[in-house]
N, C-alpha and C positions, 0 to 999 in steps of 0.2 A: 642715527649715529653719524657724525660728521668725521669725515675723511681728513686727516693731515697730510701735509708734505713733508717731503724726504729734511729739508732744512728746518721744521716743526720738531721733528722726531732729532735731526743730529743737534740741536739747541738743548734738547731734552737730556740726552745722553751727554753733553757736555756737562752740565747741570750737576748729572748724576755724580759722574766721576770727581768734578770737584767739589762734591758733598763729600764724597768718598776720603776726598786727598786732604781737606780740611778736618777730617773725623765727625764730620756732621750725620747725622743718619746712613751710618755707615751700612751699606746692601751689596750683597756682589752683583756688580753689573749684568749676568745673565740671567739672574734673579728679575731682576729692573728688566730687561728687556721681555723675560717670557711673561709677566706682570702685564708689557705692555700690550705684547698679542694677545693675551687672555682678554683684556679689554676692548681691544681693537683688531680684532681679525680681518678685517676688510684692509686694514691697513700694513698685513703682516709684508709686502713688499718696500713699501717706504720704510717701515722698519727695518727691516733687511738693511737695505741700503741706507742706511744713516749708517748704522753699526758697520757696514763694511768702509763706509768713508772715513769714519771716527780711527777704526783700526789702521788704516792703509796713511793716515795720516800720523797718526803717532809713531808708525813702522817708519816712514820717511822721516821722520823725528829725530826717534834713536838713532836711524843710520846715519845723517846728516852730524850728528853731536859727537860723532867716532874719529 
């Protein structure tokens, strides 16, 4: 099983979301992430942290747009 990186995983989850935002295969994103650890458990840290960069980014987002 091949290990990804953290910017593997936030590309991913980028992906996802704007599949999501377009109506494309619409999944709830922690769907999509426990999907991803179920497949990748070695990977369940870079996953982590995709998902806390993705969030802590949009949160700087919103804030910023106020």
């Amino acid at each position: 099983m091949t290990s990804h990186s953290i910017s593997f995983y936030i590309n991913q989850l980028k992906q996802q979301i704007m599949n999501n935002l377009s109506g494309e295969h619409i999944r709830p994103l922690q769907l999509y992430i426990r999907k991803l650890i179920e497949e990748n458990p070695n990977d369940y840290t870079s996953i982590n942290d995709a998902y806390l960069t993705i969030k802590r980014e949009l949160v700087e987002t919103c804030h910023d747009s106020r």
